[in-house]
C-alpha positions in Angstrom: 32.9 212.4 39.1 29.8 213.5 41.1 31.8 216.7 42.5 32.8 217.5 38.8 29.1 217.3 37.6 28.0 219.1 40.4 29.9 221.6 39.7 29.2 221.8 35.7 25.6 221.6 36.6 26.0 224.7 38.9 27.3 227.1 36.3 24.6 226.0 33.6 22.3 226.2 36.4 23.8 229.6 37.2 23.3 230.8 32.9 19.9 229.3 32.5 18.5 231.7 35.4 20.5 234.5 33.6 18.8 233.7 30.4 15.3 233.3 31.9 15.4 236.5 34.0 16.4 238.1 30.3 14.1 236.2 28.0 11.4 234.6 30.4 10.6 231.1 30.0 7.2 230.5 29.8 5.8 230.5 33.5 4.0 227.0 33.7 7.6 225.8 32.7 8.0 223.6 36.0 6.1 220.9 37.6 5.1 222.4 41.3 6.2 220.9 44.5 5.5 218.6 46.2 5.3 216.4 42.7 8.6 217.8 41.3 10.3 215.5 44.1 9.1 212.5 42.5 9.0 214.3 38.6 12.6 215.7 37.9 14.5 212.5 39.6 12.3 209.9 37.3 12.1 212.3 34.2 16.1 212.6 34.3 16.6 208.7 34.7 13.9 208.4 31.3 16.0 211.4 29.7 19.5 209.7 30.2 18.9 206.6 28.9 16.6 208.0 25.9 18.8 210.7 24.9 21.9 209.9 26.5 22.7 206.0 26.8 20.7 203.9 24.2 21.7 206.5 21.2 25.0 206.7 22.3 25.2 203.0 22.5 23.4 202.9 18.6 26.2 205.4 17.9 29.0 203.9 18.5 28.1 200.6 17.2 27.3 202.0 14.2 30.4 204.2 14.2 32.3 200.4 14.8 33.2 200.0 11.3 35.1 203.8 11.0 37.0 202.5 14.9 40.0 201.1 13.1 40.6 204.3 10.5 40.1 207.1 13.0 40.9 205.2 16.0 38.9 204.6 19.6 39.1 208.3 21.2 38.4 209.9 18.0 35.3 207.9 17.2 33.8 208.2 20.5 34.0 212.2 20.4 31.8 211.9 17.1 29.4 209.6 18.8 29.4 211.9 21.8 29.0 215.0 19.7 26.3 213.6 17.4 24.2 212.3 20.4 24.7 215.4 22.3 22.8 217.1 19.6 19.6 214.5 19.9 18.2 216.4 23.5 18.1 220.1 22.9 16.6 219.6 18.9 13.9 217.7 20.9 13.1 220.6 23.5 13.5 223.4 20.5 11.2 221.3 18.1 8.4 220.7 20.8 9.1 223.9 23.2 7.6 226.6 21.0 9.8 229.5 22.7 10.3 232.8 20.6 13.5 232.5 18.0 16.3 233.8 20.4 15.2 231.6 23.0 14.9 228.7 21.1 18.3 229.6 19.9 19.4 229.9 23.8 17.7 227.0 24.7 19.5 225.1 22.1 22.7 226.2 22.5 22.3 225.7 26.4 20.6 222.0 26.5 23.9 221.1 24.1 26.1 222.1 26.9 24.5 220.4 29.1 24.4 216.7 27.0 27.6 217.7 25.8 29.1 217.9 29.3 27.0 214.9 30.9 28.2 213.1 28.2 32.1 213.6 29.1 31.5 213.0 32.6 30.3 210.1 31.4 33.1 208.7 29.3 35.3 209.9 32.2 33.6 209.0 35.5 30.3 206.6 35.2 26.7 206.8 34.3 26.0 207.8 38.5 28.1 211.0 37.7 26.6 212.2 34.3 23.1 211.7 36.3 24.2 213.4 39.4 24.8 216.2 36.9 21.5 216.2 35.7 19.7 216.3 39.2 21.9 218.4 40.7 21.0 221.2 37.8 17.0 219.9 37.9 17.2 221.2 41.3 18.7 225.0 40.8 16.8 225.1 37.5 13.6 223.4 38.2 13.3 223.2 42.4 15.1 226.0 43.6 14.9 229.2 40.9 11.7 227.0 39.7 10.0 228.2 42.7 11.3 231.5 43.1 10.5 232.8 39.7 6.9 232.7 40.0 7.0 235.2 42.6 9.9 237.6 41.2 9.1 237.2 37.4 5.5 237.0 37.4 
Protein backbone atom coordinates (compact mmCIF):
# COMPACT_ATOMS: atom_id res chain seq x y z
CA UNK A 1 0.00 0.00 0.00
CA UNK A 2 2.85 2.40 0.84
CA UNK A 3 4.53 1.76 -2.77
CA UNK A 4 1.10 2.40 -4.42
CA UNK A 5 0.68 5.78 -2.54
CA UNK A 6 4.04 6.67 -3.10
CA UNK A 7 3.64 6.41 -6.31
CA UNK A 8 0.07 8.33 -6.70
CA UNK A 9 1.64 11.00 -4.59
CA UNK A 10 4.53 11.29 -7.11
CA UNK A 11 2.44 12.08 -10.14
CA UNK A 12 0.15 14.70 -8.23
CA UNK A 13 3.37 15.86 -6.92
CA UNK A 14 4.65 15.88 -10.50
CA UNK A 15 0.99 18.16 -11.74
CA UNK A 16 0.97 20.45 -8.84
CA UNK A 17 4.62 21.84 -9.86
CA UNK A 18 3.27 21.95 -13.46
CA UNK A 19 0.41 24.04 -12.26
CA UNK A 20 2.45 26.30 -10.07
CA UNK A 21 5.30 27.00 -12.55
CA UNK A 22 1.96 28.05 -14.89
CA UNK A 23 -0.17 29.84 -12.41
CA UNK A 24 2.23 30.63 -9.34
CA UNK A 25 1.06 29.88 -6.06
CA UNK A 26 1.46 32.51 -3.80
CA UNK A 27 5.23 32.51 -2.72
CA UNK A 28 4.98 32.45 1.25
CA UNK A 29 2.93 29.14 0.34
CA UNK A 30 5.34 26.81 2.40
CA UNK A 31 6.55 26.71 5.98
CA UNK A 32 10.60 27.05 5.57
CA UNK A 33 13.04 24.44 6.68
CA UNK A 34 14.13 23.46 9.25
CA UNK A 35 10.37 23.83 10.80
CA UNK A 36 8.70 22.12 7.81
CA UNK A 37 10.37 18.71 9.26
CA UNK A 38 8.33 18.91 12.22
CA UNK A 39 5.10 21.09 10.26
CA UNK A 40 4.07 18.81 7.14
CA UNK A 41 4.43 15.33 9.20
CA UNK A 42 2.04 16.72 12.22
CA UNK A 43 -0.19 18.95 9.81
CA UNK A 44 -0.85 15.72 7.59
CA UNK A 45 -1.65 13.36 10.77
CA UNK A 46 -4.34 16.61 11.90
CA UNK A 47 -5.47 16.63 8.07
CA UNK A 48 -6.21 12.82 7.85
CA UNK A 49 -8.16 12.32 10.66
CA UNK A 50 -10.14 15.87 10.24
CA UNK A 51 -10.79 15.46 6.71
CA UNK A 52 -10.13 12.08 6.07
CA UNK A 53 -11.09 9.53 8.98
CA UNK A 54 -13.66 11.14 11.46
CA UNK A 55 -16.01 12.41 8.39
CA UNK A 56 -15.64 9.41 6.68
CA UNK A 57 -16.39 7.53 9.77
CA UNK A 58 -19.77 10.16 10.32
CA UNK A 59 -20.34 9.15 6.69
CA UNK A 60 -20.74 5.96 6.60
CA UNK A 61 -22.71 5.64 9.70
CA UNK A 62 -25.00 7.90 8.61
CA UNK A 63 -25.10 6.22 5.12
CA UNK A 64 -25.85 2.78 7.44
CA UNK A 65 -29.50 3.01 6.97
CA UNK A 66 -29.15 3.09 2.74
CA UNK A 67 -26.24 -0.30 3.38
CA UNK A 68 -28.95 -2.83 2.79
CA UNK A 69 -30.68 -1.12 -0.50
CA UNK A 70 -27.46 -0.20 -2.36
CA UNK A 71 -25.31 -2.68 -0.79
CA UNK A 72 -21.71 -2.32 1.20
CA UNK A 73 -19.27 -1.37 -1.85
CA UNK A 74 -21.67 0.89 -3.30
CA UNK A 75 -22.33 2.88 -0.08
CA UNK A 76 -18.84 3.25 0.81
CA UNK A 77 -17.91 4.84 -2.72
CA UNK A 78 -20.55 7.63 -1.82
CA UNK A 79 -19.09 8.03 1.53
CA UNK A 80 -15.69 8.10 -0.04
CA UNK A 81 -16.78 10.49 -2.80
CA UNK A 82 -18.74 12.88 -0.46
CA UNK A 83 -15.74 13.15 2.06
CA UNK A 84 -13.26 13.44 -0.63
CA UNK A 85 -14.98 16.71 -1.47
CA UNK A 86 -14.72 18.14 2.43
CA UNK A 87 -10.46 19.02 1.96
CA UNK A 88 -10.12 20.92 -1.23
CA UNK A 89 -13.61 23.20 -0.58
CA UNK A 90 -11.67 23.94 2.67
CA UNK A 91 -8.31 25.16 0.92
CA UNK A 92 -10.44 26.96 -2.12
CA UNK A 93 -12.80 28.79 0.58
CA UNK A 94 -9.83 30.03 2.85
CA UNK A 95 -6.84 30.05 0.06
CA UNK A 96 -7.88 33.21 -1.79
CA UNK A 97 -6.03 32.07 -5.16
CA UNK A 98 -7.26 33.83 -8.46
CA UNK A 99 -10.44 31.82 -10.18
CA UNK A 100 -8.47 29.30 -12.35
CA UNK A 101 -6.33 28.48 -9.65
CA UNK A 102 -8.84 28.02 -7.20
CA UNK A 103 -10.45 25.91 -9.92
CA UNK A 104 -6.95 23.90 -10.16
CA UNK A 105 -6.43 23.78 -6.70
CA UNK A 106 -9.77 22.20 -6.32
CA UNK A 107 -9.79 19.88 -8.86
CA UNK A 108 -6.23 18.84 -7.73
CA UNK A 109 -6.69 18.47 -3.66
CA UNK A 110 -9.90 16.17 -4.88
CA UNK A 111 -7.45 13.83 -6.52
CA UNK A 112 -5.53 13.72 -3.90
CA UNK A 113 -8.47 12.87 -1.02
CA UNK A 114 -9.96 10.95 -3.56
CA UNK A 115 -6.99 8.71 -4.02
CA UNK A 116 -5.81 8.64 -0.22
CA UNK A 117 -9.04 7.67 0.39
CA UNK A 118 -8.95 4.30 -1.93
CA UNK A 119 -5.72 3.46 -0.64
CA UNK A 120 -7.30 3.57 2.32
CA UNK A 121 -10.25 1.28 1.80
CA UNK A 122 -7.65 -0.98 -0.01
CA UNK A 123 -4.39 -0.97 2.05
CA UNK A 124 -4.65 0.88 5.73
CA UNK A 125 -4.69 4.18 7.24
CA UNK A 126 -0.37 3.90 7.28
CA UNK A 127 -0.62 3.85 3.39
CA UNK A 128 -3.29 6.69 2.70
CA UNK A 129 -0.73 8.75 5.08
CA UNK A 130 2.37 7.61 3.51
CA UNK A 131 0.69 9.18 0.48
CA UNK A 132 0.26 12.32 2.04
CA UNK A 133 3.92 12.82 3.25
CA UNK A 134 5.44 11.36 0.49
CA UNK A 135 3.62 14.25 -1.78
CA UNK A 136 4.19 17.08 1.38
CA UNK A 137 7.76 16.33 0.54
CA UNK A 138 7.94 16.94 -3.46
CA UNK A 139 5.26 19.62 -3.04
CA UNK A 140 6.11 21.33 0.12
CA UNK A 141 10.09 20.23 0.96
CA UNK A 142 11.62 19.60 -2.23
CA UNK A 143 9.93 21.98 -5.15
CA UNK A 144 8.87 24.04 -1.84
CA UNK A 145 12.38 25.13 -1.66
CA UNK A 146 13.40 25.37 -5.04
CA UNK A 147 10.71 27.69 -6.18
CA UNK A 148 11.74 30.52 -4.32
CA UNK A 149 14.81 30.72 -6.18
CA UNK A 150 13.46 29.81 -9.85
CA UNK A 151 9.95 31.53 -9.55
CA UNK A 152 10.71 34.38 -7.57
Amino acid sequence: GMAVGAGLASVLGVAIVIADIIFRYPQDINAPLPQALAFYPSIGLVAEIVFHVLPLTITMFLLQPFRDRLGTARTTWIAIVVVAVAEPTFQVFFGGETQALAVYTWVHVFAIAFLQLWVFRRYDFVSMYSMRLVYYAYWHLIWGTLRLSLLF
